[in-house]
C-alpha positions in Angstrom: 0.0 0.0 0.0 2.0 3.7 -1.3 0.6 6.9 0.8 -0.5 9.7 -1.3 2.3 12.3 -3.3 1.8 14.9 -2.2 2.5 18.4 -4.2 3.4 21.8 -2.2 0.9 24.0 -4.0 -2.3 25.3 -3.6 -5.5 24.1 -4.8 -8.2 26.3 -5.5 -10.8 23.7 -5.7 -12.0 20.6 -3.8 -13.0 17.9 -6.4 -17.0 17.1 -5.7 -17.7 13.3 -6.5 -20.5 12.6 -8.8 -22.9 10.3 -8.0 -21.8 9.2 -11.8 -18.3 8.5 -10.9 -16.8 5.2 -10.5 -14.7 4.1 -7.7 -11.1 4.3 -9.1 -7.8 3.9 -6.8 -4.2 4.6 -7.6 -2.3 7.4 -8.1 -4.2 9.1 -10.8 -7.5 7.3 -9.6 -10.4 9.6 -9.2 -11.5 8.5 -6.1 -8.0 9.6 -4.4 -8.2 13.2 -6.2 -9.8 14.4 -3.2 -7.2 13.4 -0.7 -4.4 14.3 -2.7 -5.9 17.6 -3.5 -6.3 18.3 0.3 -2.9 17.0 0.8 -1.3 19.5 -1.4 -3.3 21.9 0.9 -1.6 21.0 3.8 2.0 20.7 2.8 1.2 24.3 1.2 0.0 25.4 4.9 2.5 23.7 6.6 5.4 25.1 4.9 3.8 28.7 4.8 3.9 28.3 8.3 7.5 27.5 8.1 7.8 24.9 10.8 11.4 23.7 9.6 14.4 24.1 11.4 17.4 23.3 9.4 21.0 23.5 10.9 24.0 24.6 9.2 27.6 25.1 9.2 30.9 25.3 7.6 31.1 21.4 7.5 28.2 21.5 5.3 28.6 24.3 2.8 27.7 25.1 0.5 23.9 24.1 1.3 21.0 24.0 -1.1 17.8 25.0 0.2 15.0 22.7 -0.9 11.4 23.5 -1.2 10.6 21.1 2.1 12.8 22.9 4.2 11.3 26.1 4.6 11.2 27.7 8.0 14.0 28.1 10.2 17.1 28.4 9.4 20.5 28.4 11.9 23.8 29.5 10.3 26.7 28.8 12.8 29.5 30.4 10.5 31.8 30.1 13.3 34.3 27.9 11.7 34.4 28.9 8.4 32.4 30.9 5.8 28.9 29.7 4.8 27.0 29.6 1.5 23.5 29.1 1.5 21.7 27.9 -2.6 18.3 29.0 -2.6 15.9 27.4 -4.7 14.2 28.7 -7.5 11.4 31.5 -6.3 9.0 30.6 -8.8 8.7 27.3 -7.1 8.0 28.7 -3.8 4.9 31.4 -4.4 5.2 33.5 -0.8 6.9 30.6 0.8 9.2 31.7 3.9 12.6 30.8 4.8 13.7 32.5 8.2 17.8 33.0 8.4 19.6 32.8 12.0 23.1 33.3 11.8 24.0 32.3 15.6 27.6 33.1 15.5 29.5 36.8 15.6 32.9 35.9 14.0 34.1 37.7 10.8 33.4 34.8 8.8 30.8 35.2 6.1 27.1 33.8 5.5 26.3 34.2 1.8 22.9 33.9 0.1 22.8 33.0 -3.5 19.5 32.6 -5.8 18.8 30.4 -8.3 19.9 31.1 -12.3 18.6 34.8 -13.0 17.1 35.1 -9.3 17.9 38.0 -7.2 17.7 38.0 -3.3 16.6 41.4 -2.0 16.7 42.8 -5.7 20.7 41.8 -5.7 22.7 39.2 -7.1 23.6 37.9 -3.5 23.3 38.7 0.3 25.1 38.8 3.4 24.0 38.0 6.4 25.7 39.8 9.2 26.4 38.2 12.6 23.6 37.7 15.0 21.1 38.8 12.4 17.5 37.0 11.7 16.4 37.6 8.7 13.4 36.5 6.9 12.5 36.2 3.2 9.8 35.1 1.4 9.4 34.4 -2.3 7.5 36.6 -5.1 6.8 33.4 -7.2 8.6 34.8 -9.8 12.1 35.9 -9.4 12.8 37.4 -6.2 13.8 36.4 -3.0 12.3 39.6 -0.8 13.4 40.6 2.6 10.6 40.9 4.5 12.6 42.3 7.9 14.8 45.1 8.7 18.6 44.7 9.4 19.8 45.5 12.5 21.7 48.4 13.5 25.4 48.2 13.5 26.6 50.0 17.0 28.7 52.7 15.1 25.2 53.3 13.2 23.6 53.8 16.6 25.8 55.9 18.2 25.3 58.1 15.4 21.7 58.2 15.0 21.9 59.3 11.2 20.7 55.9 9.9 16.5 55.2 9.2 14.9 51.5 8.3 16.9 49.3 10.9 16.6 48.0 14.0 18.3 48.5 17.8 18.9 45.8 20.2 18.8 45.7 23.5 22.4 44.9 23.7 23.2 47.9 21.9 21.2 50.3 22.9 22.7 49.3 26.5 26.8 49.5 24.9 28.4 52.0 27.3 25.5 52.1 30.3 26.4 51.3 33.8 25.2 52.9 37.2 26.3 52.7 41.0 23.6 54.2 43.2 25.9 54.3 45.8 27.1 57.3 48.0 30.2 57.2 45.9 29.0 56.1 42.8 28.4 57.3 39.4 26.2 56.4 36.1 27.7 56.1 32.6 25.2 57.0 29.7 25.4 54.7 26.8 27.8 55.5 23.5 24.9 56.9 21.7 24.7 59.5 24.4 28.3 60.3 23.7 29.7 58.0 26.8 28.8 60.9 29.4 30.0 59.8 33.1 28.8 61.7 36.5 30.6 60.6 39.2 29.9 62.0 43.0 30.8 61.0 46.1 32.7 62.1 49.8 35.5 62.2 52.2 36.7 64.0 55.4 39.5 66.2 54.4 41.6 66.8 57.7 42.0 70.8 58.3 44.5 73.0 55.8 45.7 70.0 54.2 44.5 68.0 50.7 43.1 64.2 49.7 43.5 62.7 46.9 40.6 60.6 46.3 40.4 57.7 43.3 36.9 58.1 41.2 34.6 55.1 41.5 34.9 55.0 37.9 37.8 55.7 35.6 37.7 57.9 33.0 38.3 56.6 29.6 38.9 59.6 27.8 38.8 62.6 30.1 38.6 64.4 33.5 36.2 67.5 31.9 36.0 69.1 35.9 35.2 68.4 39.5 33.1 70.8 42.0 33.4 70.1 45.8 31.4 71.6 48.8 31.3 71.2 52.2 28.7 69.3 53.7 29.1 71.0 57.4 28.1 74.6 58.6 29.7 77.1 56.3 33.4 77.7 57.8 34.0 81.4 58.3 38.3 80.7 58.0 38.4 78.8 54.8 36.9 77.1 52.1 37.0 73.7 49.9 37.9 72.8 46.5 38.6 69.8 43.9 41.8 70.4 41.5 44.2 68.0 40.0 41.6 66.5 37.6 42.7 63.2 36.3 40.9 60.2 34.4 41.2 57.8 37.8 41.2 60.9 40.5 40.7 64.1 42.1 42.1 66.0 44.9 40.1 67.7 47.4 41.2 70.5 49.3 40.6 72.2 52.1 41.2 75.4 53.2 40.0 75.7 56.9 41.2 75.2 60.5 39.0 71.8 61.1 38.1 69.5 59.3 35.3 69.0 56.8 33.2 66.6 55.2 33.4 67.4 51.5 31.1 66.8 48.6 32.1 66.5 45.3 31.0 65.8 42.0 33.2 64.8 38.7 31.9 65.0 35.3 34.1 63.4 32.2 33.6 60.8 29.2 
């Protein structure tokens, strides 16, 4: 007994039996054009849904896509370059394949189309590390990317780029906080790396401490303010001087000593 072929297309039309129409088996038997019919419905739907997850990598490259292997696809390019064959997108009306390319080394993860095809409208495609990318089939020619790239970090930071996408990771790159009484919070990159640091320390009368930052400056010590966080001393004052990317140095001025505030701003 052989199961049913079954075709990945769609059919427009369920085949009504006559009352007329003899019972006739096999594979061109009228009685099995219902099923089969149906059948193609389903392996249409199924890979529409795109519930394939094929794994690749360097071992097994180049790869041909087949049409029963839409879905999911993992790229791990991590120990050599990676090209994927697609097949031919008039075989595969609005069918989706889904690319994951897992690794982030400088290898690369190439895309080419069948004959005359184009992915994306070009003759090949990269996919860049960490990306998902998803393309689905005119049914004539062309491979289209339905998604947005993502963001590169130098794109973020400067904020001149439209049509992509931000992580989380990068829209993170750079941000850090301590919420501490000396402590400090870093804005990301695509704030321009911005530090405020504050803290304080008893500075023993007519004398100076040097105090090291919670943070350290990667670039630069832009300037310090200091205070003093007892009554107002009517014989001196206190200052911060001596600005560099790991420290400060606090001075004081007066004939006791004094609890100083300060605050350091740099990038």
């Amino acid at each position: 007994m052989a199961d049913l072929t079954e075709l990945l297309q769609w059919e427009d039309g369920i085949y009504q039996l006559e009352t007329t129409d003899p019972v006739v088996g096999g594979a061109a038997g009228i009685s099995n054009q219902q099923g089969k019919q149906l059948a193609n419905r389903t392996a249409y739907l199924r890979a529409l849904a795109g519930d394939n997850v094929t794994t690749i990598t360097a071992a097994g490259s180049p790869f041909t896509l087949t049409t029963g292997l839409t879905g999911l696809v993992i790229v791990d390019a991590s120990a050599g370059n990676v090209v994927l064959n697609l097949p031919a997108a008039s075989a595969l009306k609005t069918m989706p394949f889904v690319i994951y390319r897992q690794d982030a080394t400088a290898n690369t993860v190439t895309l080419t189309p069948d004959g005359t095809d184009t992915v994306d409208g070009s003759a090949s495609y990269l996919v860049q590390p960490g990306a998902r990318v998803h393309f689905i089939s005119d049914g004539t020619s062309d491979w289209s990317r339905t998604s947005a790239d993502e963001a590169t970090q130098a794109e973020v930071d400067a904020g001149a780029v439209e049509g992509k996408y931000v992580s989380p990771k990068k829209l993170r790159f750079g941000f850090s906080i301590s919420l501490n009484s000396n402590g400090y919070i870093a804005f990301p990159s695509w704030l321009g790396g911005l530090i405020l640091q504050w803290g304080n320390a008893t500075v023993s009368a007519s004398s100076s401490l040097l105090v090291t930052l919670p943070l350290a400056y990667p670039t630069a010590n832009l300037l310090a303010l200091a205070g003093d966080g007892a009554a107002a001393n009517a014989d001196g004052s206190v200052a911060a001087d001596t600005l560099t990317t790991t420290t400060i140095t606090l001075n004081n001025s007066s004939t006791q000593n004094s609890l100083v505030y300060w605050i350091s701003i740099g990038h």
